[in-house]
N, C-alpha and C positions, 0 to 999 in steps of 0.2 A: 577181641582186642583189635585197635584200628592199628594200624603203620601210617605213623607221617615222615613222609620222607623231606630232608631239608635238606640246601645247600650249603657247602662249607663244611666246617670241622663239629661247630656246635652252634646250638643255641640257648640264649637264656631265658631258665624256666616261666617267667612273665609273658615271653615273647608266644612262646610254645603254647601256653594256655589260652592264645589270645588265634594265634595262627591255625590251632587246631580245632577253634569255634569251643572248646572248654569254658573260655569266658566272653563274654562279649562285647568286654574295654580292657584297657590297662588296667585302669583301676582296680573294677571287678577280679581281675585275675590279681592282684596286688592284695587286696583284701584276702581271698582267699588263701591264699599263700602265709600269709601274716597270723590269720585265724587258725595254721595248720590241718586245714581241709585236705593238704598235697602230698601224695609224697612221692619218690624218687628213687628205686629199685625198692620197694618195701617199704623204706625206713621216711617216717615225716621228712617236710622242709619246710621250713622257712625262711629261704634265702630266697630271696625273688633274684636277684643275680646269678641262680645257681647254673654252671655250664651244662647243658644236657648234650651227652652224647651219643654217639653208635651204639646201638643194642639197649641203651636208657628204657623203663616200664614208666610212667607216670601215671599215678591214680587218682584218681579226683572224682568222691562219691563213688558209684558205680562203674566210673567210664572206666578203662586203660588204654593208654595210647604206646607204640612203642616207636621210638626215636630212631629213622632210618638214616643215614648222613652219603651226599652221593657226591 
């Protein structure tokens, strides 16, 4: 599992997929999100707007990233 550490309180899950090289456009991470490819401690999402926070797991395929906030 990777650690990306971001600035501030949170980020949204588009942004995160995009920032964490997951996807490699907006869009792309938009589609995936939408198709339910993601999810967000376990559980699917498809809220591309979703807040991701401190100690967050994101899975996407094989990958997981966990959501460090500094």
């Amino acid at each position: 599992m990777t650690e990306v550490t971001i600035q501030g309180e949170f980020i949204r899950l588009d942004a995160l997929l995009k920032f964490a090289a997951l996807a490699s456009t907006g869009g792309e991470a938009k589609i995936r999100i939408a198709e339910g490819e993601v999810s967000v401690n376990g559980e699917p999402c498809t809220a591309r707007g979703k807040k991701c926070r401190d100690g967050d797991i994101i899975a996407l395929g094989s990958e997981q990233i966990r959501v460090k906030c500094s």
